[in-house]
DRENKE-85555 format. One line per 8 residues: number of its first residue (from 1); their letters; for each residue x, y, z of C-alpha. Coordinates in Angstrom, 3 decimals. Layout:
DRENKE-85555
NUM> a> X Y Z  ...
//
This chain:
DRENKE-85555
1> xxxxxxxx> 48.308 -43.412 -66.462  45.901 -41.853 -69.013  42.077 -41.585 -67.597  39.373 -43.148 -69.879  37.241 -39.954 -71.481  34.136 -39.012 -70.140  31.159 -40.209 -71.639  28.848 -37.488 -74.036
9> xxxxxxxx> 26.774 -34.966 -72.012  23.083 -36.406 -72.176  20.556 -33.660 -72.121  16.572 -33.227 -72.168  14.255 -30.770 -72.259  10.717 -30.489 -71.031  7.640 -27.392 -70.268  9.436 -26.068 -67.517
17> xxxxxxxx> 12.922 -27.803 -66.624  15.650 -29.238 -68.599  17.883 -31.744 -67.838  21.420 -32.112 -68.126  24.456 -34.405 -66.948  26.802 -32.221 -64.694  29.907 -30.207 -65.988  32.280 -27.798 -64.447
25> xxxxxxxx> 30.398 -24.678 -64.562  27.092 -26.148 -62.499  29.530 -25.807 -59.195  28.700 -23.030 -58.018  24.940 -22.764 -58.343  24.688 -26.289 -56.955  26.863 -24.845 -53.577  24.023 -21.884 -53.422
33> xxxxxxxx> 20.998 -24.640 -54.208  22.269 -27.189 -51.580  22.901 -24.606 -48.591  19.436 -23.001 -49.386  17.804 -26.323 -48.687  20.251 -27.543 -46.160  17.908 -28.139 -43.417  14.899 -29.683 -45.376
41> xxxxxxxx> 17.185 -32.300 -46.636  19.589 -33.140 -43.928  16.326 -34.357 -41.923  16.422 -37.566 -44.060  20.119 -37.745 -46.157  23.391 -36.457 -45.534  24.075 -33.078 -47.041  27.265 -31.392 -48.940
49> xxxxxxxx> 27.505 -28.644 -50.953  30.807 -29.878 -52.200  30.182 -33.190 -53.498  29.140 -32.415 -56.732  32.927 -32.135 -57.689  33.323 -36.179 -56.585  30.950 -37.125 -58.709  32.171 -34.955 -61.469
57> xxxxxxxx> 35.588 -36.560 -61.333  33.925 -39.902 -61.640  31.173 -39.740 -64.116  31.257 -42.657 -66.592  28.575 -44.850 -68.276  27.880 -46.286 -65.136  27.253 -43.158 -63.379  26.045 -40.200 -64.294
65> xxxxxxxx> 24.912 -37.075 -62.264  22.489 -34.879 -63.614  21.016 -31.772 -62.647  17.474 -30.764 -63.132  17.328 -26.516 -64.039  14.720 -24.228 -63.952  13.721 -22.824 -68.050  12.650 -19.951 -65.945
73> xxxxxxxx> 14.958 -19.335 -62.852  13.019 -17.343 -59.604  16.224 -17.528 -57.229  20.303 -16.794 -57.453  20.217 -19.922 -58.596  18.435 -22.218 -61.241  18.934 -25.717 -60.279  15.999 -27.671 -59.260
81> xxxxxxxx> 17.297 -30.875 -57.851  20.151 -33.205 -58.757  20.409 -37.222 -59.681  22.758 -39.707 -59.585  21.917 -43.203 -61.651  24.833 -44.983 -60.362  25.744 -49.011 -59.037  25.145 -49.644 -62.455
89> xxxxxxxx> 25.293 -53.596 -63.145  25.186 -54.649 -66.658  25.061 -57.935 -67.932  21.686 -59.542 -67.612  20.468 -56.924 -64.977  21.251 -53.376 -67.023  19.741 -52.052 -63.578  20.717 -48.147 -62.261
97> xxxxxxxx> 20.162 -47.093 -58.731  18.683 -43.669 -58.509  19.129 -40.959 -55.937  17.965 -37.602 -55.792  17.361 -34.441 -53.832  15.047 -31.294 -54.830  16.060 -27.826 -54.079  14.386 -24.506 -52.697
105> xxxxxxxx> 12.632 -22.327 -53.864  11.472 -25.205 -56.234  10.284 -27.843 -54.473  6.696 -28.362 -54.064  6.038 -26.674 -57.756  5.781 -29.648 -59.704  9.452 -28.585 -61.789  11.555 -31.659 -59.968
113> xxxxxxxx> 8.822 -34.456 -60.571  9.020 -33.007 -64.194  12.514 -33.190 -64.388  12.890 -36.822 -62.776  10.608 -38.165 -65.268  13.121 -36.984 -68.136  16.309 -38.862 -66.405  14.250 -41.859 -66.258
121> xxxxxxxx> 13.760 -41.185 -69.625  17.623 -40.989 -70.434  18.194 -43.654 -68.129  15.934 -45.979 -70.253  17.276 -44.228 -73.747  19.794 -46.478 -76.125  23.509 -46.239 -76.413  24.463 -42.762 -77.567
129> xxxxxxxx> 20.999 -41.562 -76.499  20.890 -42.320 -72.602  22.434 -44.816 -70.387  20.693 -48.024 -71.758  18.827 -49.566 -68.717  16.360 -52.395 -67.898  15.541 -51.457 -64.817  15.728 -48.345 -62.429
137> xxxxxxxx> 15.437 -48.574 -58.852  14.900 -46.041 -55.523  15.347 -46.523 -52.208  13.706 -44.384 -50.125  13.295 -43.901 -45.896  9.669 -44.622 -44.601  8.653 -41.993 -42.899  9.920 -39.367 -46.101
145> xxxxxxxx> 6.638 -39.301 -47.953  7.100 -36.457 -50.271  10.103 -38.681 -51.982  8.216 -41.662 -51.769  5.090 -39.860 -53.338  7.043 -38.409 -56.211  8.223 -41.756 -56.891  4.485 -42.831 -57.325
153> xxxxxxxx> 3.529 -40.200 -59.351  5.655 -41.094 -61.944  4.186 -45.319 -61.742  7.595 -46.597 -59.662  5.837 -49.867 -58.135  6.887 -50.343 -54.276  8.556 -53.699 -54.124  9.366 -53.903 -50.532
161> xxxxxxxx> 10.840 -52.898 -47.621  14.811 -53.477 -46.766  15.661 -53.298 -42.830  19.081 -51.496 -41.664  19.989 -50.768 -45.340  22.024 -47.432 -45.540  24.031 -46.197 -42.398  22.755 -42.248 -42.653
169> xxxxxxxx> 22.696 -39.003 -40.483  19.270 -37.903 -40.048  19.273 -34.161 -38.607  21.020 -33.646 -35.166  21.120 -37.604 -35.297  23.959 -39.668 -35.272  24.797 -42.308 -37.818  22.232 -45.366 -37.526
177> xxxxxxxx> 21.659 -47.881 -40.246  18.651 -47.307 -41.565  15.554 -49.161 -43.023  14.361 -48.038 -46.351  11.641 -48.904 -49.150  12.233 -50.022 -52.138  10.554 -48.677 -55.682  11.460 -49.748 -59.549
185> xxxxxxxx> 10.195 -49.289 -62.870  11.411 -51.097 -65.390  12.003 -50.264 -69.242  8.918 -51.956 -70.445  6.293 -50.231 -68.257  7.933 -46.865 -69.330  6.552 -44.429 -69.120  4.325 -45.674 -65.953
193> xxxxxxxx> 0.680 -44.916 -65.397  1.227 -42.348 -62.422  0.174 -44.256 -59.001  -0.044 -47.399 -60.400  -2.145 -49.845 -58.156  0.243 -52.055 -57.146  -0.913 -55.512 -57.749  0.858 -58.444 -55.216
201> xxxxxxxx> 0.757 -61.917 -56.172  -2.358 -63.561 -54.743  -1.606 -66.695 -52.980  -3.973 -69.157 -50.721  -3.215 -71.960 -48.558  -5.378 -74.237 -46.484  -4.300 -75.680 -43.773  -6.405 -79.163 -42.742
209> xxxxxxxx> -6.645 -80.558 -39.787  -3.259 -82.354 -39.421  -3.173 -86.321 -38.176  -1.386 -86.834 -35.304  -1.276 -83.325 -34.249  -3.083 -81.597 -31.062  -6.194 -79.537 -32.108  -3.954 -76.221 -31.886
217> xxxxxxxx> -1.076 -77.346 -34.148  -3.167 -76.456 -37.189  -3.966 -72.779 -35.942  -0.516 -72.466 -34.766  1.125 -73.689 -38.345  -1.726 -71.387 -40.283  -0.851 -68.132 -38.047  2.813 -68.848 -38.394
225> xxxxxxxx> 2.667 -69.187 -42.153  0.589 -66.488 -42.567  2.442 -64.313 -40.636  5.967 -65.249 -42.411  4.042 -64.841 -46.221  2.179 -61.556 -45.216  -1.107 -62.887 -45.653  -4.088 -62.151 -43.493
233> xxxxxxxx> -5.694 -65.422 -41.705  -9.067 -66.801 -42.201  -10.099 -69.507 -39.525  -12.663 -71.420 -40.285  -13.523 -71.917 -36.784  -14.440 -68.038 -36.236  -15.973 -67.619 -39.407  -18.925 -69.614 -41.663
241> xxxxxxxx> -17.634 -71.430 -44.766  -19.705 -68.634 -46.925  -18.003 -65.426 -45.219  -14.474 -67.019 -45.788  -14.627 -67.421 -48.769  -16.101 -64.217 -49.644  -13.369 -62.646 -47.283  -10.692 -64.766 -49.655
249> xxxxxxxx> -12.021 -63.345 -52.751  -12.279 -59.823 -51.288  -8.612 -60.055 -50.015  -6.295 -58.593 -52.804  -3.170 -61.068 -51.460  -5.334 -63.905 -50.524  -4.747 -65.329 -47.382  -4.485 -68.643 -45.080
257> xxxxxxxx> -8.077 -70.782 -44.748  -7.175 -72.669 -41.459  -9.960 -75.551 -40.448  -11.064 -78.913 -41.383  -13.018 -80.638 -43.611  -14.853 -83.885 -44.173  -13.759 -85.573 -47.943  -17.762 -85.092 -48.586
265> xxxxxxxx> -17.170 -81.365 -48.072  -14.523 -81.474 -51.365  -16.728 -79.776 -54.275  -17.853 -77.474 -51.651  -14.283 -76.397 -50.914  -13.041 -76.038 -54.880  -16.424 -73.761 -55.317  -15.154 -71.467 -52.978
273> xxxxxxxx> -11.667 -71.576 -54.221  -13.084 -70.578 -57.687  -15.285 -68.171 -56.036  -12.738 -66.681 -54.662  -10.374 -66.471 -57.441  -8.083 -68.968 -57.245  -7.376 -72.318 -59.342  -8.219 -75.190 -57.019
281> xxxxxxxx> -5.808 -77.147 -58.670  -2.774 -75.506 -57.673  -3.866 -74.095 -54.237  -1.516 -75.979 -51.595  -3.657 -77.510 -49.236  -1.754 -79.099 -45.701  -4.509 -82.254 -45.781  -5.083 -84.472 -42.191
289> xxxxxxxx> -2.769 -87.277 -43.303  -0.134 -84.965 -43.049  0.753 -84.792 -46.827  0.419 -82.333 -49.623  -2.366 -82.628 -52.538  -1.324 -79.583 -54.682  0.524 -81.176 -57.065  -0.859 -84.994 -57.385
297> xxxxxxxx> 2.577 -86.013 -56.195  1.771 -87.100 -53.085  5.042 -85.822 -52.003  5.816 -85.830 -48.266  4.684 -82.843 -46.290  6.954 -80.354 -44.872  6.222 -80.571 -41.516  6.217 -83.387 -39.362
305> xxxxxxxx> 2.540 -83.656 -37.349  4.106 -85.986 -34.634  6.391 -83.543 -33.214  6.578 -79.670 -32.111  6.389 -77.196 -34.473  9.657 -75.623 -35.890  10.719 -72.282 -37.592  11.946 -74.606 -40.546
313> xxxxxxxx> 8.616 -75.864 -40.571  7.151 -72.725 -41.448  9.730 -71.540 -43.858  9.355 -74.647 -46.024  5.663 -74.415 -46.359  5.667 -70.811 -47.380  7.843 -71.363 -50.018  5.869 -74.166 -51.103
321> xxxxxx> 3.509 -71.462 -51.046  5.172 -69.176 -52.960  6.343 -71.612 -55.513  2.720 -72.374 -56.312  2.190 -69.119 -57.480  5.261 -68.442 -59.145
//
């Protein structure tokens, strides 16, 4: 059976690193590398000082290894952290998942966040130049802030967090599926501004008093939605009209306005919507005859007043929520 060829080395060079994609002779400087770091990294990933013959034997355009090396080498060794861009989907994603791990005596210096920034670079590159990607993505463990802050530094947005996502090893730990943030850039934010403030879709809801409901269905539906969109609560009860509003505009996500108001209180409520930053037009608002007003179609609400509240209740609200602000 004759093997398709590998693809055409890609290489980069920067101040102090260059990068390269791996070939035979990086084997055994990579063995020395990995089992100089062996304990630093094995906290948080499983570690081999073998396996960057498997992923020579199966580099292709949809995965490439590449190894980041010292212009100036201080140790037996000159490698300053390897990469894999692999789970490559083409199509209408063109998205590469990126992995990485930094070696000693480099790490800390500066030289692997210099070299990372060059395989996104290839990563993003044109056929012939790099592997022609949209989008790149990292996942990374919680609690492993240098990685995550690395990430940052070169403008990878978080996008959100992915529970039991990689079964791992973590030191003298046994396998456990493990949760895991995610981080992207994407071709045309390249290259990032370095911590980019990430900026969440805003979204508001008020929640009415509901007809036919006791007086704690409405804080009960507000803290449930709230809680299922990630938005911090405002009751109207706890607070003066003036401070929640003020609170909504100060919030960067927005957040759930739970009370209720007289019709004669209407222009009161769209200033404070506007006030606070939001179009009062396309704000969902759960009003006390039990429908929604967000969209002048008078379209039944969601969630049935007469009876007890349900988890579907709460799910179909937020993503009338969510679709608001799409």
């Amino acid at each position: 059976m004759n093997r398709a060829r590998p693809p055409r080395s890609l290489l980069a060079r920067g101040d102090r690193v260059w990068v390269r994609t791996v070939v035979h002779d990086d084997l055994a400087g990579y063995q020395r590398a990995v089992r100089g770091s062996w304990d630093r990294i094995g906290a948080w990933n499983p570690v081999s000082a073998v396996d960057l013959e498997w992923h020579l034997g199966r580099q292709s355009t949809e995965h490439r290894t590449f190894l980041i090396h010292a212009t100036e080498p201080t140790d037996e060794h000159d490698i300053v952290g390897k990469v894999n861009v692999s789970n490559v989907v083409r199509g209408r994603f063109q998205n590469g998942t990126m992995g990485y791990d930094a070696y000693d005596p480099y790490a800390g210096r500066g030289l692997f966040a210099e070299g990372l920034r060059l395989v996104v670079d290839l990563a993003f590159a044109g056929e012939g130049r790099g592997m022609n990607l949209h989008r790149v993505e990292a996942n990374v463990r919680p609690g492993n802030t240098r990685s995550a802050g690395v990430l940052r530094s070169l403008g990878f947005r978080r996008e959100g967090h992915v529970r039991s996502m990689l079964l791992l090893e973590s030191g003298d730990e046994p396998a456990q599926w493990r949760d895991h943030d995610a981080y992207a850039v994407h071709r045309g934010e390249w290259p990032a501004t370095p911590y980019a403030a990430h900026r969440p879709a805003r979204m508001a809801l008020l929640v009415d008093g509901i007809r036919g409901a006791g007086p704690a269905e409405p804080a009960r539906l507000a803290a449930a939605v709230a809680a299922e969109l990630g938005l911090p609560l405002f009751p109207r009860g706890l607070v003066p009209d003036e401070a929640i509003w003020g609170l909504l505009a100060a919030s960067p996500v927005g957040g759930v306005v739970e009370g209720a108001w007289s019709p004669e209180a209407a222009a009161s409520v769209h200033e404070g919507l506007e006030r606070a930053g939001f179009d009062p037009a396309i704000v969902p608002r759960m009003s006390d005859d039990g429908r929604f007003d967000d969209d002048g179609t008078d379209a039944p609400a969601p969630v049935d007043a007469s009876a007890p509240l349900q988890p579907g209740d709460v799910i179909r609200l937020a993503l009338r929520v969510r679709a608001a602000f799409a």
